[in-house]
N, C-alpha and C positions, 0 to 999 in steps of 0.2 A: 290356768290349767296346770295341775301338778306334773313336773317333767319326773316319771318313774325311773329313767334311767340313771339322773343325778340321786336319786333316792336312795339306789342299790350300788352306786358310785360304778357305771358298767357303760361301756359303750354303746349303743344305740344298735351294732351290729352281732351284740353276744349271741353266742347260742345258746340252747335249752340247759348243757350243763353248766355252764358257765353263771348262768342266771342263779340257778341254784346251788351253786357254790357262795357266790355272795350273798345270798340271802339267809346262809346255814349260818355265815361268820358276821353275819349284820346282826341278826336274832341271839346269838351268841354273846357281842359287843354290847346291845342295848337292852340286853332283860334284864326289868325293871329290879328282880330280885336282889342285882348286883348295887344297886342304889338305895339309898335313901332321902329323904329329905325332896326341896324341888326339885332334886338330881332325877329321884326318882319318877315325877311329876313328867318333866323331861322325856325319859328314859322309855313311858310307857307311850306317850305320843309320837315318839321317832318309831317305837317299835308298832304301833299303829299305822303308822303311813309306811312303815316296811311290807307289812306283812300285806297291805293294798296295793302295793308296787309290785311283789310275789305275784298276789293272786293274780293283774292283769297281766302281769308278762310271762308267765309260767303256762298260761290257756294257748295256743298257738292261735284259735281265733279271735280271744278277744285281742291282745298282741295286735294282731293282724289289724282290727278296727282302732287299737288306740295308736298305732302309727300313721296312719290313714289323719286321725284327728291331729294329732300333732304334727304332721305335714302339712295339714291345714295350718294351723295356728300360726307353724312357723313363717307360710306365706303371706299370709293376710297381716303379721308384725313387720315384715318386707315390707310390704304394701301401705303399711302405714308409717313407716321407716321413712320410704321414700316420697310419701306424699309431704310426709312433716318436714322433709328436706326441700322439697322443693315448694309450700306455703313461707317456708323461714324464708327464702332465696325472693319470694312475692312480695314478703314484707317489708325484706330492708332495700327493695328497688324501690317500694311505694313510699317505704319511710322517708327517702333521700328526698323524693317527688313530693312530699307531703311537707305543710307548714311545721314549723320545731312544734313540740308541744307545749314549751312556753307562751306560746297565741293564742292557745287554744283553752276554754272556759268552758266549765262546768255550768251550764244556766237550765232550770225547770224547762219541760216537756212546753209548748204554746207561747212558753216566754215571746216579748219582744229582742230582747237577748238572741236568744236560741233562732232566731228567725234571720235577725241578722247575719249570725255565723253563717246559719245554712245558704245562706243568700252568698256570701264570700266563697261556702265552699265551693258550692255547683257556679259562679264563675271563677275560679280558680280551675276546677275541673275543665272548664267547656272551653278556660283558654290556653290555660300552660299542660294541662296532662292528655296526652293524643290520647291512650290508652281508652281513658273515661271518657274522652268526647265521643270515641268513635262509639263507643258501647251507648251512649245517650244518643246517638244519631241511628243506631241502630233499634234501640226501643222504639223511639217515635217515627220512623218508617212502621214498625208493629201497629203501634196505636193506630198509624194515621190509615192502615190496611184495615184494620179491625171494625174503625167505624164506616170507613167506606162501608164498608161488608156486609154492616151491620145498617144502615142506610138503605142501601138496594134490596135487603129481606126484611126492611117496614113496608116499602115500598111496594114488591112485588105482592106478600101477604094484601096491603091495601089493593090492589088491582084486582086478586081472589075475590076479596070482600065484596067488591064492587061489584064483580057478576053474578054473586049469589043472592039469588032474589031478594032471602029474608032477612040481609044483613046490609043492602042499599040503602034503605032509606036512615040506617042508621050510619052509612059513612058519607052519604050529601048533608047530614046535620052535622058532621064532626067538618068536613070539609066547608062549608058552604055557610054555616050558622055559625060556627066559633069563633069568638071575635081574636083571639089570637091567630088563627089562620087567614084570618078578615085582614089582619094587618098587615102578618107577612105578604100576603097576598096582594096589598095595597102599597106596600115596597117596592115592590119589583114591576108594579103597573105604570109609577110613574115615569 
């Protein structure tokens, strides 16, 4: 976002004459006529973003909406100021926490290679780094809720099935006839 106020070299708080004062002797400084050459090239594109710096700040309402935007802008570059301060701050905690990069191999996506690393990194994680254990004990409490969950509405859906007339006889053959349920079944009997 072009900052209009750096354009017209004017403080963010000018008022209406002021604006137009600088913009008489900006127009004055950079017409093109005084140039030649790339000078000139120059000359008509400074005088181009002048005379667009003018028109917003010269409207009291548009003004009004481009400081509005730029009061955004300048938050949200805050805000990414301080996130990026405090990602750097994550990294060189993790860096210390983390093997040198010299250990570490560049090997194809499936490799045996690649399998192995990962196999080193997540025990490395699950023993020396709290941080990632706890976050990997926290997923798999997830997972291990999810399938419950997921478990008890096969189950229930199968009990539905079960009392509806015209879908019986098609879950005493799914239970009763399937020889993978035959076996599970045959598990737990002895």
């Amino acid at each position: 976002m072009k900052n209009y106020y750096e354009i017209l070299e004017l403080n963010p708080k000018a008022s209406k004459e002021v604006i137009d004062k600088a913009y008489k002797a900006l127009a004055k400084k950079y017409h093109p006529d005084l140039y030649s050459g790339t000078q000139k090239q120059e000359a008509e594109k400074r005088l181009k973003d002048i005379n667009e710096a003018y028109y917003i700040l010269s409207d009291e309402f548009l003004k009004e909406q481009y400081d509005a935007e730029l009061k955004k802008a300048s938050i949200q570059r805050q805000q990414r100021n301080s996130s990026n301060i405090a990602n750097q701050q994550i990294h060189q905690q993790t860096k210390k926490a983390e093997p040198s990069k010299a250990d570490i191999r560049n090997y194809k996506v499936g490799s045996f290679s690649s399998i192995v690393d990962f196999t080193k990194q997540l025990i490395y994680d699950l023993t020396k780094n709290k941080e990632k254990r706890n976050q990997i004990k926290d997923i798999t409490r997830k997972d291990i809720f999810a399938i419950v969950l997921t478990i008890i509405v096969v189950i229930i859906i199968g009990v539905i099935l079960w009392f509806i007339p015209f879908t019986n006889g098609w879950i005493r053959e799914l239970l009763f006839e399937n020889p993978l349920f035959n076996w599970i079944g045959n598990l737990f009997s002895k």
